[in-house]
C-alpha positions, 0 to 999 in steps of 0.5 A, spaced: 204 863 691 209 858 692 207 853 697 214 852 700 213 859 705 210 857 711 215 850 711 221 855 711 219 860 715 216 854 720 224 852 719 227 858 720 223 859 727 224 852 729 232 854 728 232 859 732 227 856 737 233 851 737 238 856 739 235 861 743 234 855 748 242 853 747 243 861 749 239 862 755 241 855 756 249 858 756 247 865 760 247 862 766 255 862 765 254 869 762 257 872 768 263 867 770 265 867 777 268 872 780 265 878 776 259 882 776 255 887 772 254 894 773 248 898 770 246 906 770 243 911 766 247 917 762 243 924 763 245 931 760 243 935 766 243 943 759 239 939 756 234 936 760 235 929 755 238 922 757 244 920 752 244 915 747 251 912 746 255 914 750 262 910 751 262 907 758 270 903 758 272 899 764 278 903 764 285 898 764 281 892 759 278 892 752 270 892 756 266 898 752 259 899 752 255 903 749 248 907 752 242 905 749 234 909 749 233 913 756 241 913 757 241 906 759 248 902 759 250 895 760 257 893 763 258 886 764 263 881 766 266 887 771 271 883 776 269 883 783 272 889 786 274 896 786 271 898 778 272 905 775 269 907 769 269 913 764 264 915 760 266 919 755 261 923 750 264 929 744 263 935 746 263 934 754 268 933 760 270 925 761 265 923 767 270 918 771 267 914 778 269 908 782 265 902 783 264 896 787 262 890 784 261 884 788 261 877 784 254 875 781 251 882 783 250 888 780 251 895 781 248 902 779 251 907 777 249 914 774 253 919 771 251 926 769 255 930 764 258 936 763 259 940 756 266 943 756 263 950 754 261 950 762 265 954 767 269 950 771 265 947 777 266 941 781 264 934 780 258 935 784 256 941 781 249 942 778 250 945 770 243 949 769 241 951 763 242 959 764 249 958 765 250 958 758 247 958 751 246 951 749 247 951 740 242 946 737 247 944 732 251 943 737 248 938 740 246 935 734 253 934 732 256 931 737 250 926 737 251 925 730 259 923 731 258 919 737 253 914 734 258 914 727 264 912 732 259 906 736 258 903 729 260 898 726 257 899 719 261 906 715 254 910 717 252 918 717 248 919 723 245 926 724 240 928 729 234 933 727 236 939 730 244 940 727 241 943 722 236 947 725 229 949 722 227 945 715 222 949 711 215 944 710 218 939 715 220 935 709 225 930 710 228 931 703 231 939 705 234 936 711 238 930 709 241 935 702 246 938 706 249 930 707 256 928 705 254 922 698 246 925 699 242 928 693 236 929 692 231 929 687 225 933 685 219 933 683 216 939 680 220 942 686 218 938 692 223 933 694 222 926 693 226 921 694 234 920 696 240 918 692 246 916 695 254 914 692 250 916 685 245 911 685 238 913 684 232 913 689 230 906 687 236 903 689 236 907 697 232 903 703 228 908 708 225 905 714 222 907 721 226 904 727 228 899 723 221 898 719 219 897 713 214 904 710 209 904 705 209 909 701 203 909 694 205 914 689 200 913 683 206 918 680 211 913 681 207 907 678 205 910 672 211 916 670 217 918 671 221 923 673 226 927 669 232 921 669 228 915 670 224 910 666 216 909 667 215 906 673 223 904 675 221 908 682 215 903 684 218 901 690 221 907 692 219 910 698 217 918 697 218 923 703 213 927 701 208 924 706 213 925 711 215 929 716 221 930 720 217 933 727 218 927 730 224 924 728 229 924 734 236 923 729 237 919 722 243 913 720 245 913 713 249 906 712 252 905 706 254 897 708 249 892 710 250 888 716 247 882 716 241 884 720 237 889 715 234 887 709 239 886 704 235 891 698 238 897 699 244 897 693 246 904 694 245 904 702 239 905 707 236 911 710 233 910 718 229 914 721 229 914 730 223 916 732 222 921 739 221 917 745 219 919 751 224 916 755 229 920 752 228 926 757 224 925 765 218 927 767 214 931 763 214 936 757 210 940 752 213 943 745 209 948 741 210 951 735 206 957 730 208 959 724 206 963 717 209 960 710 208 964 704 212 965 697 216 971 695 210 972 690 205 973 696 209 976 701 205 983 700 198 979 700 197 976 706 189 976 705 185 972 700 187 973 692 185 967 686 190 963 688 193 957 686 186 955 682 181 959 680 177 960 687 180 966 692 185 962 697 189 965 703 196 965 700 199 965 708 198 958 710 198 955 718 203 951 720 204 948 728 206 943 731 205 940 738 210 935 742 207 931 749 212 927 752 210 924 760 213 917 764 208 914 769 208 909 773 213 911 777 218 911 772 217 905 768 212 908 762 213 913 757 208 917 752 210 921 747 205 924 742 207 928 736 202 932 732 204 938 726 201 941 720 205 943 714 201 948 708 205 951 704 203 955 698 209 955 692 210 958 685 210 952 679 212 956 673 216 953 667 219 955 660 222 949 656 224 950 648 223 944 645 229 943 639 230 938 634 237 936 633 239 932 627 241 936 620 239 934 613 241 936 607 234 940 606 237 944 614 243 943 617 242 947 622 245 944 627 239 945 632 232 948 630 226 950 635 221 948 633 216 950 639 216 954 645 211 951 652 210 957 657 207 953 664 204 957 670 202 952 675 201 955 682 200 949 688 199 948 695 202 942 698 200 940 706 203 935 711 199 932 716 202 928 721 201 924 728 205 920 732 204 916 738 209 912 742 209 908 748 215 905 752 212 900 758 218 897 762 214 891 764 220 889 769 227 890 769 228 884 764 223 886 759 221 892 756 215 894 750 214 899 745 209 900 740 210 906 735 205 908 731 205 913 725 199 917 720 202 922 715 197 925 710 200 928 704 196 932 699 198 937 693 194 941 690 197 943 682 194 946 677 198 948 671 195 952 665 201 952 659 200 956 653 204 951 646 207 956 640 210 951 636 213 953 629 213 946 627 213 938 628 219 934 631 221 931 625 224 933 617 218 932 614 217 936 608 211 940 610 210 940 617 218 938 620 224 944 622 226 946 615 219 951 616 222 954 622 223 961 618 229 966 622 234 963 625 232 957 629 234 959 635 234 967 638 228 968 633 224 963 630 217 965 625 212 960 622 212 961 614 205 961 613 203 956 609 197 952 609 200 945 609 204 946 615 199 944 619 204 944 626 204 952 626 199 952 631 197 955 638 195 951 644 192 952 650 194 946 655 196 944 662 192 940 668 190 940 674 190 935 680 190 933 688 194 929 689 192 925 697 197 919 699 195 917 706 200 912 711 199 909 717 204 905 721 203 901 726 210 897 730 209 894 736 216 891 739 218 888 745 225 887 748 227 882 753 234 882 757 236 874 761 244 875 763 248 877 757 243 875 752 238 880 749 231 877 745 227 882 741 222 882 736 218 887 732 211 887 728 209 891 722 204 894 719 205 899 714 198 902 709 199 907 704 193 910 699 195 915 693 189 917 689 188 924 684 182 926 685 179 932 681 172 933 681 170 931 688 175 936 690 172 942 685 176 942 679 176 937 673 184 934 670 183 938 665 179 942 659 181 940 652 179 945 646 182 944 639 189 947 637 189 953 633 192 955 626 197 961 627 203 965 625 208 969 629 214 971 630 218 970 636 224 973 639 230 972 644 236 976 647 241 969 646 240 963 646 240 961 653 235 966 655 228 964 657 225 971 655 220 971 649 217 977 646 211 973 641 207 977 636 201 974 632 202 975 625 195 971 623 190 966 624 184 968 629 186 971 635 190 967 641 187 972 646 180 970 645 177 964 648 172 963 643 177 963 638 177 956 640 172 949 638 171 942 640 170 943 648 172 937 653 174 935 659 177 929 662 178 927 670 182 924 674 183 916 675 190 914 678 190 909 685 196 906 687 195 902 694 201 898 698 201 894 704 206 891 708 206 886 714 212 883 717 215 879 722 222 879 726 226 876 732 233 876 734 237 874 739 244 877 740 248 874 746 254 877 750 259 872 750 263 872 757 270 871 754 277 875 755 276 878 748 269 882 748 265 879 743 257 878 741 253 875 737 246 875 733 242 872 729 235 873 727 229 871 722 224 875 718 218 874 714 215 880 711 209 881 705 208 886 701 201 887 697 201 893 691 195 895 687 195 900 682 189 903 677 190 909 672 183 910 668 185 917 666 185 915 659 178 914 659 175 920 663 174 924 656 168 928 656 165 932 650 162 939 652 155 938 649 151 942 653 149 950 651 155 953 648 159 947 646 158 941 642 153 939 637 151 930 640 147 927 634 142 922 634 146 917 632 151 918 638 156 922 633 159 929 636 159 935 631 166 939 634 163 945 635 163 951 641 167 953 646 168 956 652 168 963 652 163 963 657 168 961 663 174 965 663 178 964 669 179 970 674 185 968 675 190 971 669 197 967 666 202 969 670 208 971 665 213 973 671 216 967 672 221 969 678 227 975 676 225 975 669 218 977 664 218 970 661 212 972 656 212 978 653 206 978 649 200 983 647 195 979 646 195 975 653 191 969 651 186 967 656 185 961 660 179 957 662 175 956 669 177 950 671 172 951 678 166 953 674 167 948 669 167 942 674 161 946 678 157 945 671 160 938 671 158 935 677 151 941 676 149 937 669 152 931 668 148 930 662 152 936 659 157 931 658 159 926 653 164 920 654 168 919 647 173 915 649 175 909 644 175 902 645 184 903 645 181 907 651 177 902 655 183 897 654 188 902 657 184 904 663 182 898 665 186 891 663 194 894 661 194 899 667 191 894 672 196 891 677 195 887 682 202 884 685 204 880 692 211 878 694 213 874 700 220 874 703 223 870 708 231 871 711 234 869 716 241 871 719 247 870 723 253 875 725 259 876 730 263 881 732 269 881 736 274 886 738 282 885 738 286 890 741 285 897 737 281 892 731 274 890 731 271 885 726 264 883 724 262 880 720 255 875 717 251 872 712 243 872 711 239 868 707 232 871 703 226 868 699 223 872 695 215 869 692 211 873 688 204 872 684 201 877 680 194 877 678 194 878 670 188 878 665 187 871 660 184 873 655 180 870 650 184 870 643 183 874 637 179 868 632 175 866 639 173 873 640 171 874 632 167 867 633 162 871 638 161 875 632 165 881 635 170 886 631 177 885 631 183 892 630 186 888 624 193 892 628 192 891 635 189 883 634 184 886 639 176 887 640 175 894 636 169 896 640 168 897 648 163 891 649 168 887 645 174 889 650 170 887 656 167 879 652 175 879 650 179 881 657 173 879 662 170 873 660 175 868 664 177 869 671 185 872 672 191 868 672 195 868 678 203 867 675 208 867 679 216 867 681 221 865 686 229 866 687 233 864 693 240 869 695 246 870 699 247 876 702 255 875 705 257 883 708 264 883 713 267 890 717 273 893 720 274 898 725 281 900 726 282 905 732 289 908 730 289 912 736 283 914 740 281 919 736 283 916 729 278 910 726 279 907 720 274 903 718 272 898 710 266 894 710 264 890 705 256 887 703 252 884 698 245 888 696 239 887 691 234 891 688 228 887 685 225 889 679 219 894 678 213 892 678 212 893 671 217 888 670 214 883 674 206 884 673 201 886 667 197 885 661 200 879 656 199 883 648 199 876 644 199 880 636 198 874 632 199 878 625 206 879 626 207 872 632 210 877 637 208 876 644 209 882 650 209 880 656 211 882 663 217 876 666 215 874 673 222 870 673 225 876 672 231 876 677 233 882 682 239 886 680 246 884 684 251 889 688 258 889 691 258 894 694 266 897 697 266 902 703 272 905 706 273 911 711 279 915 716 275 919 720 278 924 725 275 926 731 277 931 735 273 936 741 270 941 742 265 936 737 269 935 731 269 930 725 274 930 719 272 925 714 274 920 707 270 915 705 270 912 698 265 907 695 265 902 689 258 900 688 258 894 682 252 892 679 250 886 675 244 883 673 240 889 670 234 889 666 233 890 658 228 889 653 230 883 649 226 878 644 226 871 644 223 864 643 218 862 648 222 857 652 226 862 653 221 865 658 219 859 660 212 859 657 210 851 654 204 853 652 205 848 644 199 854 641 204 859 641 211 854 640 212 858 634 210 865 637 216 870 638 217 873 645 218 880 647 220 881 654 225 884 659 231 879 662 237 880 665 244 881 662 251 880 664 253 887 664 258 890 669 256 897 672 260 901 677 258 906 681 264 910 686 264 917 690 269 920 694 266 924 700 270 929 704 266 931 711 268 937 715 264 939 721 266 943 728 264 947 733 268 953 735 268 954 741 276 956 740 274 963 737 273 969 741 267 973 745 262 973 740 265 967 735 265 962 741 259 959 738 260 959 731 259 951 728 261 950 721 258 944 717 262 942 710 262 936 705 264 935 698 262 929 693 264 926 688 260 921 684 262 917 678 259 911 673 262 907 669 257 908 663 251 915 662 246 915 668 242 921 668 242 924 674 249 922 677 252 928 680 259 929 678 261 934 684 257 937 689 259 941 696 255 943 701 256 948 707 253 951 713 255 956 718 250 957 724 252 962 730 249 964 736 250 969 742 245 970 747 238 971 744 240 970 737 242 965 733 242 965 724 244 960 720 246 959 713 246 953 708 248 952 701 248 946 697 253 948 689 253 942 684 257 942 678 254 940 671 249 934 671 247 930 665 240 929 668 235 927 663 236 920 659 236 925 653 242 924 651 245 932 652 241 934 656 244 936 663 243 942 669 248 947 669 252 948 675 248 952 680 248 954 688 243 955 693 242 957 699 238 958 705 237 961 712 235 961 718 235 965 724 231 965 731 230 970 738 230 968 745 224 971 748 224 968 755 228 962 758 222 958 754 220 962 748 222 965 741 220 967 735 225 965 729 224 965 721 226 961 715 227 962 708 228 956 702 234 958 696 233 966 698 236 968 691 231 965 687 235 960 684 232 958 678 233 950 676 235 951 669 236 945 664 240 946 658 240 942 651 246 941 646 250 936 642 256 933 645 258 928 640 257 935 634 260 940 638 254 943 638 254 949 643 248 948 649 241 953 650 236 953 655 232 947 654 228 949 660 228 955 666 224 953 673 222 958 677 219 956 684 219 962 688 222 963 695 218 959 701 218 964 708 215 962 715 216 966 721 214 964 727 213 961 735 214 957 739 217 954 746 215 949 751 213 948 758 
């Protein structure tokens, strides 16, 4: 790394140490002469919970404050004398209380709320529980609404509970239902946030406030449906998190100068439950069973999700500790849950090819059809601990501590009836799809159509990500002045595992040779009828030769350790003000692996292969003495997907692995040279990153208008370890072979001597930025704010980009090489927002955002100067790599927000609270996965002992793959939720996700033709159910 990281970081510490002494030096001033402070807690007595950000006003000034964790508040510079404060909360009775304030002293006053839904009652009265029903969402929405009016950023705060119960604790199905907010999914398990159209690679999510590792091998080295291989590194996934222990979520679309400025699209915090938001102790417990729709009628064991007999109904709980000690002054809240679910994974895609000739002007022909079936079992595992200790009335310390273990255990088998090859060649291409190429497509039988075929396929795989975090932070209040600081330590570790978990990756035979006729109803339909018509038979697995395997050999690591202090002071002055400033410094470590390629196996045992005494291996065999129990599944939802007589039999993945781990002489390698290469010198990365930031800020209010505004300064170091291998003369010269194509070692032995003979370089890069970012709140009544922010954001490039193997072709002088000079992308992100507050806890609101970003990355080649490489053996060498260009892309999003509780309806009705929200996105250029339009709504209802809720999401047409034509229809689905009331402290409550049975469909045309769209891909997953109980004591 640069050796200039210490010295800044030294630099940057030495300037604060400076500053933190002139403050403490002023805060002997902070309370002027003739004023004093008044302190107090905020408790919501029908809840049971202490309030954070309540507004607390000095009535006749502009002196605001805000109540902070466990219900604290703060007001300073109080003149001497007779006080009366009002604190106000949405949804509650504004509390009003005189107090006398003596120069130089503090005084304590404490303040209870009451809800509006309660009876009239006196100041004194106590509000108990019973008195009336207390609505979770109603809660969670007026904690929601107070924290987005406290904020000077344009923020969407939302608290766990205002949606009520989310199927698998999955972060992703909680925030789906939030104004600018898509989700994307993978394989129907929700990944990763979008926001303002902007895709997950440009979105922020920490915890508290930092920064979380998240691993994912599948994000390195694949891509999702509308994304690139490895654009998703740095992205962090939900799938190893749960939202049992996450008090409320912040959604800021512009950056103070505060928090880390690499959040383009905006940042996604997670709060964490402490046990000083309620006094005294408490324990909740939950209970509950999950099933899929196909499993509703088998609660005992059935082959399930491989090809062992497996529970379909899975466990799930839950259990939250909460305690203060010590007189009050120490909080421990711990939080345990367990997620299992069991879904369906079934796919049709019908692959077409789209480019005429004059030998087929069809417009689109098919020319294969892919049938997966692919039942899975995901698992969260979660625990939590915090502790908070009041060391003295000054000083508070926190450590927050955090494991989450994913595990998702898939197993896909596909069944391939191709017609033909994706191309126009004379004996193979789409011209020898015989019918009409889209409701009915026939083989035409021909010997030199080698793609008319059969093949079985698919893969299996656990994938396990493993996270730890730990945050202690401390908190330290002189007078007017706040100190803080905060360490982090954050570990993530993804790996797919295969035969150590009874399974292999996948098992391979050879395609075979076929005829067949299959046939639709129109050509947006997903059922097939398919009959064989020549060639061995389909059904039988001994149809099949040239048995093997591979496993699995995918690894990512992420490390992240950083370092902050901040200094915010309260200035005394008649117009209140605050400042802050603050450094940071932070590293951050990847490591990924990929072998699979070289994981592949002959069968050479009874049965399969012939090994020759030279090494060489006859293809012969096959595995018809291992057929799975559990048979492919062609209902796929609502629909028969495959109706076929001649059902082709899969292979017993568990009994294969079994004779794998039993026999491993049965075994072969047969992976090539190429092979070796990929797996363990092009897939290798090993890539470090510093950053050091420092900032300063402030706010002032003037009248009905409050500014902020700050600028922050980040350093961003990286290294990347990369091979230095030996050139293709040297290597020739050890007497070793060379591809005469690749200019690479043709033998394994001569890979190793190339790529391993010389120890690793280390190649490094450096850039400096500015972060400007400035917001104004203008209260045009007290329950009218307008408010415009603007902020200044990176996005890094991906680790592939940066770090990786450098392919020196000396036949065509070419040079690919990854550019560890790449510069970060740059954005302007443009937030404007009127919002309408109104009781009992109500919103109306309108943002629009303008997101532009520069500096976006594309594939070029040039001179090796370019690139900055000097080395005089390759000046004549052309080089290919990935630079910045100067284009401009604009993203914008309208978003409208509704939510209200009803408390104005009569009887039954009172408490019906409605939740709903429109997006519109737009970008200036294609950018899959750019949701035009989308509302979501939300109705819950409560009476007595029952309450329901049912939720939607609806999206407009979506180009949502980067194939040109491809997109996802429009389509809605819905949830539903619902609880009874046993006792005070127990109930029992369900929950269902996209209860019709939506499918996810992709459809497949030809705008730029006017040639009409098909199905391209129909995605079942099934109907997830938990029932349950739970309570607390």
């Amino acid at each position: 790394m640069p050796t200039s990281t210490p010295r800044l970081l030294s630099r940057v510490l030495g300037f604060l140490g400076a500053a933190l002494l002139a403050l403490v030096a002023d805060s002997a001033l902070a309370q002027p002469a003739g004023t004093g402070r008044v302190t107090g807690r905020v408790f919501n007595p029908s809840t049971g919970e202490y309030v954070r950000n309540a507004e607390i006003r000095l009535q006749g000034t502009e002196r605001v404050a805000y109540s902070e964790e466990g219900g604290v508040y703060q007001l300073d510079n109080v003149p001497a004398g007779a006080a009366t404060l009002q604190v106000s909360f949405t949804g509650y009775r504004t509390a009003s209380a005189t107090v006398q304030v003596a120069a130089g002293a503090t005084a304590t006053r404490d303040f209870d709320l009451v809800s509006t839904l309660a009876g009239p009652g006196t100041a004194g009265d106590v509000v108990k529980m019973g008195q009336f029903v207390v609505s979770t969402e109603r809660e969670g929405n007026a904690k929601a609404i107070m924290e987005q009016r406290r904020n000077m950023n344009i923020s969407t705060s939302v608290a766990s509970d205002t949606f009520g119960d989310i199927t698998e604790s999955n972060v992703g199905e909680f925030l789906k239902f939030l104004p600018g907010v898509d989700v994307e999914y993978v394989d129907g398990i929700s990944r990763g946030p979008r926001i303002g159209g902007l895709d997950q690679q440009y979105v922020g999510v920490t915890m508290d406030g930092a920064s979380v590792a998240s691993a994912d091998a599948y994000a390195a080295y694949g891509a999702t449906l509308n994304g690139t291989t490895g654009s998703q590194a740095r992205s962090v996934g939900f799938e190893q998190m749960a939202i049992t222990a996450v008090e409320s979520i912040e959604i800021s679309r512009t950056l103070s100068a505060d928090m880390d400025a690499n959040s383009p699209a905006g940042s996604i915090n997670m709060k964490s439950r402490r046990a000083f938001d309620r006094p005294g102790r408490r324990i909740d417990w939950q209970f509950s069973l999950a099933f899929n729709t196909p499993d509703a009628a088998k609660p005992g064991k059935v082959y399930g999700w491989d090809d062992d007999l497996r529970y379909q109904w899975r466990p799930n709980w839950q259990f939250d500790y909460a305690d203060v000690f010590r007189n009050k002054t120490l909080g421990v809240r711990l939080s345990l849950s367990q997620s299992s679910t069991r879904s369906e994974q079934q796919y049709v895609t019908n692959n077409y090819h789209r480019t005429p000739t004059a030998a087929d002007p069809r417009p689109m022909v098919l020319y294969s059809i892919v049938f997966t079936d692919g039942p899975r079992l995901s698992s969260r595992n979660n625990a939590t601990a915090t502790v908070d200790f009041k060391a003295s009335p000054r000083l508070v310390l926190s450590l927050t501590s955090m494991f989450n273990a994913f595990e998702n255990s898939a197993h896909t088998k596909s069944l391939t009836f191709s017609a033909a090859a994706n191309g126009t060649a004379a004996a193979t291409g789409r011209q020898n799809v015989l019918g009409n190429g889209m409701t009915e497509i026939r083989t035409n039988g021909t010997a030199a159509n080698t793609s008319r075929t059969f093949a079985h396929g698919g893969g299996s795989a656990v994938k396990l990500t493993n996270s730890a975090t730990l945050t202690p932070k401390f908190e330290y209040k002189v007078g007017s002045l706040t100190l803080d600081g905060t360490a982090n330590f954050s570990r993530s570790k993804n790996d797919y595992e295969t035969s150590s978990r009874g399974t292999v990756r996948s098992e391979l035979v050879n395609s075979l040779p076929v005829d067949f006729v299959a046939t639709r109803s129109d050509p947006m339909s997903a059922e097939w009828t398919i009959q064989q018509t020549g060639g061995a038979d389909w059904g039988r697995l001994s149809s099949y030769i040239y048995p093997r395997i591979t496993e699995e050999g995918r690894f990512a690591f992420t490390e992240i350790y950083t370092g902050e202090m901040n200094a915010k002071w309260v200035s005394p002055w008649r117009l209140p003000s605050f400042f802050k400033f603050g450094g940071k410094w932070g590293e951050e470590n990847r490591k990924t692996d990929n072998t699979t390629v070289y994981e592949t196996y002959a069968y050479t045992g009874p049965g399969g292969n012939i090994l020759n005494p030279n090494g060489t291996i006859t293809q012969a065999g096959n595995w018809a003495a291992f057929p799975s129990p559990r048979a492919f599944n062609p209902q796929m939802g609502e629909i028969r997907a495959l109706n076929i007589a001649n059902l082709p039999t899969i292979a017993n993945r568990s009994a294969i692995s079994l004779l794998y781990r039993q026999h491993p002489e049965y075994f072969t390698n047969i992976a090539t040279a190429e092979n070796y290469y990929s797996a363990f010198v092009a897939n290798k990365r090993d890539f470090r990153q510093h950053v050091t930031a420092a900032y300063g800020m402030g706010n002032v209010r003037l009248g009905k208008v409050q500014v902020q505004g700050g600028l922050r300064w980040e350093r961003t170091e990286s290294e990347s370890r990369e091979f230095d291998p030996l050139t293709a003369a040297e290597v020739l010269a050890a007497g070793y072979p060379i591809s005469t194509t690749t200019r690479r070692a043709s033998t394994i032995d001569g890979m190793r001597y190339q790529y391993f003979s010389r120890p690793r370089v280390g190649r490094t890069g450096e850039y400096d930025n500015l972060f400007p970012s400035v917001g104004a709140k203008y209260t045009l009544r007290p329950n009218l704010h307008a408010q415009a922010g603007y902020s200044r954001a990176i996005s890094r490039p991906p680790i592939d980009s940066l770090a990786g193997i450098w392919n020196i072709n000396d036949v065509a002088m070419l040079i690919t090489a990854p550019n560890p000079n790449l510069l970060p992308e740059k954005s302007d992100n443009y937030v404007a927002r009127l919002a309408y507050y109104f009781e009992p806890v109500g919103s109306l609101t309108v943002l629009v955002q303008q997101t532009e970003i520069t500096n976006q990355r594309v594939t070029v080649r040039g001179r090796a100067e370019d690139f900055g490489f000097n080395d005089p053996e390759y000046e004549n060498y052309e080089f290919q790599s990935v630079l910045n260009n100067n284009l401009l892309y604009r993203y914008r999003s309208l978003e409208l927000g509704y939510n209200q509780q009803l408390s104005f309806l009569p009887g039954v009705l009172r408490n019906t609270n409605v939740n709903l929200s429109y997006t519109r996105n737009y970008a200036n250029q294609y950018f899959p996965g750019v949701m035009p339009h989308k509302a979501t709504g939300s109705i819950a209802w409560s009476y007595r002992r029952v309450s329901l809720r049912v939720g939607a999401v609806w999206q407009d047409d979506t180009p949502f793959t980067t194939t040109f034509g491809r997109y996802q229809p429009a389509n809605i689905k819905v949830d539903l939720s619902g609880s009874l009331r046993l006792t005070a402290r127990s109930s029992v409550f369900f929950q269902g996700r996209n209860i019709f049975n939506d499918p996810t469909l992709l459809y497949e045309g030809d705008p730029i033709r006017n040639v009409p769209a098909a199905l391209y891909r129909y995605g079942n997953y099934g109907v997830t159910w938990s029932v349950g109980v739970r309570g607390n004591f």
